[in-house]
C-alpha positions in Angstrom: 89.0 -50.8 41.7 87.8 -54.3 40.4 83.8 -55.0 40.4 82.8 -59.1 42.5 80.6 -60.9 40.5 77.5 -59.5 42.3 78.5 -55.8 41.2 78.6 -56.8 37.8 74.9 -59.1 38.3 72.9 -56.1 39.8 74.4 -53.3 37.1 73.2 -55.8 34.3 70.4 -56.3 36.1 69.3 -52.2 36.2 70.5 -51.8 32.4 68.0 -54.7 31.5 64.8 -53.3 32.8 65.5 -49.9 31.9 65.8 -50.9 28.3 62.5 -53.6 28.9 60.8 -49.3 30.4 62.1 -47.6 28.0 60.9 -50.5 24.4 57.7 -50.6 26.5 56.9 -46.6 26.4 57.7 -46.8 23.1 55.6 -49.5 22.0 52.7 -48.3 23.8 53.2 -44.6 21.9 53.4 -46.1 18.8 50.3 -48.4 19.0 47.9 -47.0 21.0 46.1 -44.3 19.1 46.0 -40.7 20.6 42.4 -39.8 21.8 41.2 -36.8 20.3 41.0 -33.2 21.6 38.0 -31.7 21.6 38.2 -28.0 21.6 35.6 -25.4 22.8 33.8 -25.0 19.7 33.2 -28.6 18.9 31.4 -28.9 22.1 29.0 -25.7 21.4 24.8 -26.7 20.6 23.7 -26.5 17.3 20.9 -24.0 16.5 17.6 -25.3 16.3 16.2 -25.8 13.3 14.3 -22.8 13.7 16.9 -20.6 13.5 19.4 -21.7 10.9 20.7 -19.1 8.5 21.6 -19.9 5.0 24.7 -17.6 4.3 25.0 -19.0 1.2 21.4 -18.6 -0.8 21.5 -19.0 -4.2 19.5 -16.6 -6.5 16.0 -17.4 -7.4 16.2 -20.8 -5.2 12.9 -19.9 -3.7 10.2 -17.2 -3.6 7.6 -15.6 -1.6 4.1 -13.8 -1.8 2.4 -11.5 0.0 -0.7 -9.6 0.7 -1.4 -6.1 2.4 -3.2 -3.2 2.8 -2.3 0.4 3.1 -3.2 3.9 1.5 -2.8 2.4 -1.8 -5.4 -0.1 -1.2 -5.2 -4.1 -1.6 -2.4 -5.2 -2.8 0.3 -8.3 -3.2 3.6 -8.8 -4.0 5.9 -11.7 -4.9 9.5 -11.6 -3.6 12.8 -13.8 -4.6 16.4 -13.6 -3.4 19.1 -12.5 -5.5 22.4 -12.1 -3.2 22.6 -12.7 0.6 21.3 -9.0 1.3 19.1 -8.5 -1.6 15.8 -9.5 -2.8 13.9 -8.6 -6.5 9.9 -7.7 -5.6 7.2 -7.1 -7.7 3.5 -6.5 -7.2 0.3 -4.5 -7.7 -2.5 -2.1 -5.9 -5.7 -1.6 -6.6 -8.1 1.1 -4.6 -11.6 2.2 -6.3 -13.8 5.1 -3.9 -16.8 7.0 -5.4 -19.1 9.7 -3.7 -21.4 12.5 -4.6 -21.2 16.3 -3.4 -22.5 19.6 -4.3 -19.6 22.4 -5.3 -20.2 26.0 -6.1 -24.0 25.1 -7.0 -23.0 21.9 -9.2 -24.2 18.4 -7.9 -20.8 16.5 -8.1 -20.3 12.7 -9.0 -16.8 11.8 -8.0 -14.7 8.6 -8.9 -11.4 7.8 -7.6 -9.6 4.6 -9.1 -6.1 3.4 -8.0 -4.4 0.8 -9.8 -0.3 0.5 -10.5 2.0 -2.3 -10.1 5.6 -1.5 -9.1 9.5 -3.5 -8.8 11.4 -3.0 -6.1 15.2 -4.2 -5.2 15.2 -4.7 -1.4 18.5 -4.0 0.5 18.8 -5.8 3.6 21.9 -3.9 5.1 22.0 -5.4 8.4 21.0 -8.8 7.1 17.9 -8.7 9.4 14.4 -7.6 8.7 15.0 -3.7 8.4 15.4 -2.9 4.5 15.8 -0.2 2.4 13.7 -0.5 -1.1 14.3 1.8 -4.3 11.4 1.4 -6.4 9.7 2.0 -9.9 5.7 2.3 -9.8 5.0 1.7 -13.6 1.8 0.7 -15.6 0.1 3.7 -13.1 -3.5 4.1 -14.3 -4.6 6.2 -11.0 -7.0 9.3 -11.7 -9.7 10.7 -10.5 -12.7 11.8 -12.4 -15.7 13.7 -11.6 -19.2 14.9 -13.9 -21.1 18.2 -12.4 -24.7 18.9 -13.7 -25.4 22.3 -12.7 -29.4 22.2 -12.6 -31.2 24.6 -14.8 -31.9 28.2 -13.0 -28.7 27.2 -10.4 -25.5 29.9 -10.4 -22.0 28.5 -10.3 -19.3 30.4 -9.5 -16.4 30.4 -11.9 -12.9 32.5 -10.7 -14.9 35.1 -8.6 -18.1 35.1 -11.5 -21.2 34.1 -11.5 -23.3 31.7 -14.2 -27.3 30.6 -14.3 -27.2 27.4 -16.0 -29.9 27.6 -18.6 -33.4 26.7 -18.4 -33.6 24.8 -21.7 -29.5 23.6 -21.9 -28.8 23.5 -18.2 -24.6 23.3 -18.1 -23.2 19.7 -17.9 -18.9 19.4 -16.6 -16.6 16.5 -16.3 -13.3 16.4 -15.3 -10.1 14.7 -14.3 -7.0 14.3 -12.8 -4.2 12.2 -14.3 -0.6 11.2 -13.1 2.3 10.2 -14.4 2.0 5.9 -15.7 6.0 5.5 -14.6 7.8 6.9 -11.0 10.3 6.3 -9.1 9.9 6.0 -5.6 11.8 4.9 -2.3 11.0 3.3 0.9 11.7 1.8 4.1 10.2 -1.6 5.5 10.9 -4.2 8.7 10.1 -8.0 7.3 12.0 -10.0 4.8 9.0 -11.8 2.2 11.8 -14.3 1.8 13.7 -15.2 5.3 17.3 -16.7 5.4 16.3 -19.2 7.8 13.8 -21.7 8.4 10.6 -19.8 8.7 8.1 -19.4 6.1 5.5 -16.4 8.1 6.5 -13.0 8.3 4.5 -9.9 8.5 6.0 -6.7 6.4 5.9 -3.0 7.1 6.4 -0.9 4.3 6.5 3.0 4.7 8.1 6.1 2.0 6.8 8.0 -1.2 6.7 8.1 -4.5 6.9 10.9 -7.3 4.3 11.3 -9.5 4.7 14.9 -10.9 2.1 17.5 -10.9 -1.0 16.2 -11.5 -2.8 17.8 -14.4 -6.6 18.8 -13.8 -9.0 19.0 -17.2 -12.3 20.5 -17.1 -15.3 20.9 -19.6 -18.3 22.1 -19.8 -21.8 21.9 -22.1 -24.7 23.3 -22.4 -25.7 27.7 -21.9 -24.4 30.1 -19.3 -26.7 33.2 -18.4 -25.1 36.3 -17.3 -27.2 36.9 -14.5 -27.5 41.0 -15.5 -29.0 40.1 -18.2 -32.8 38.7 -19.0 -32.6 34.8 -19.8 -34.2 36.0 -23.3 -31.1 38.0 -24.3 -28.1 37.1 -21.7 -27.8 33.2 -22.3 -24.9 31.6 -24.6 -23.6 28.3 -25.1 -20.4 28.1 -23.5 -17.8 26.9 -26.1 -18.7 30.6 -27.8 -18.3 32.8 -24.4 -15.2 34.2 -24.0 -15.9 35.3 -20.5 -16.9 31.8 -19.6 -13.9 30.2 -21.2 -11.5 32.8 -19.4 -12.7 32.1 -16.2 -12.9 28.4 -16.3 -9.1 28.4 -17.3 -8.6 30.8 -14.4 -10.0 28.1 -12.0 -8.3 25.5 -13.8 -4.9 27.1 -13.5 -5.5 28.0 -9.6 -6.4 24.2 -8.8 -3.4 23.1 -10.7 -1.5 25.2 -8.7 -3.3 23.7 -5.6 -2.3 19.8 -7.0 1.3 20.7 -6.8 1.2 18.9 -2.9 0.4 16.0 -4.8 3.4 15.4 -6.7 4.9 13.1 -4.0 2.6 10.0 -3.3 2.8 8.4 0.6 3.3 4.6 0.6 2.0 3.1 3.9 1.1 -0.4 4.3 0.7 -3.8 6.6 0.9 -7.4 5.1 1.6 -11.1 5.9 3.7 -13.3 4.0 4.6 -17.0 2.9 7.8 -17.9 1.9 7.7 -21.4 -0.1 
């Protein structure tokens, strides 16, 4: 079958313009750059400021203080990071409380002075403000000391017995309670002194114990003891060279040791507000 000249025209024609489609594709392909594809998480909001976290803190890059009070009495503590989860602390207390009382016919001047500093590595498990602190309470100069004077003609009763402090050397005491200078302790707080974000104000709770030991109580005494079935001309002694005396003031001392042994575990309990720099 032969093709007329108009055949041949109009196929020449089709192959021409499909070629002219197919360079023009191409060229358009080629030099037209491809706009870009935004996925879902390039179009998400930034945090505000407020709230940005720093994953990737380095050690001692910052550091913050803070004060607060509790059954320790006043205290501070400066705080700096040393991993994501973990900060060093470091601080002090100090509580001083005096008061007068009459015990078993003595009038009783009482001091109570509280002053230790402690470290503490703060484990933020959860990476929020909940922590979990071991702790060492060191330099620990807490104790509590008392002086009795026991007027002359009054009785105090020693382990069940009876004294009449003399007329002419009435009986003079003193006496204290000391604890340990280093213990461990342990604890559990909500606040982070130094925040992984942008804040700087935070306001830590701190609750647990710490073990001092058994507290050790010492007691003296001065002056004459009368033995009250005796005349005061014939029945009165100077303490250090009773034997009776000195037996039952170890008795009481060895019962009220006995009753310090609640003691050996200290609360921690306090409330503070920090600043982080």
């Amino acid at each position: 079958m032969k093709l007329n000249a108009l055949s041949l025209f109009a196929v020449a024609l089709v192959l021409v313009s499909g070629s002219y489609v197919v360079a023009q594709s191409s060229s358009t392909s080629a030099g037209v750059p491809a706009e870009p594809v935004q996925n879902e998480s390039s179009l998400q909001t930034a945090p505000s400021p407020g709230r940005l976290v720093n994953h990737n803190i380095r050690p001692f890059s910052t550091v913050g203080v803070e004060i607060h009070v509790g059954l320790r009495g006043a205290g501070f503590d400066v705080a700096t990071p040393v991993a994501r989860k973990f900060n060093l602390r470091a601080g002090a207390d100090f509580f001083s409380y005096g008061t007068t009382f009459e015990e078993e016919g003595a009038d009783v001047n009482a001091d109570m002075r509280l002053r230790s500093g402690h470290a503490a590595l703060d484990w933020f498990p959860f990476g929020g403000g909940f922590h979990l602190s071991p702790q060492i309470v060191f330099a620990n100069n807490s104790q509590v000391k008392a002086t009795a004077l026991i007027p002359a003609g009054n009785t105090v009763t020693l382990n069940g017995t009876d004294y009449i402090s003399s007329r002419t050397d009435p009986l003079h005491g003193d006496g204290s309670i000391g604890f340990r200078t280093v213990a461990p302790g342990l604890s559990v707080g909500f606040g982070n002194i130094v925040p992984r974000s942008n804040k700087h104000f935070s306001f830590p709770v701190e609750a647990g114990f710490y073990y001092v030991g058994q507290p050790r109580l010492n007691v003296r005494f001065t002056g004459s003891a009368c033995d009250p079935r005796f005349p005061a001309a014939i029945g009165c002694e100077s303490v250090d060279n009773d034997p009776d005396f000195q037996r039952d003031l170890a008795a009481f001392i060895k019962r009220n040791n006995n009753n310090l042994s609640y003691a050996s575990f200290l609360p921690i309990l306090s409330f503070g507000v920090a600043y982080k720099f």
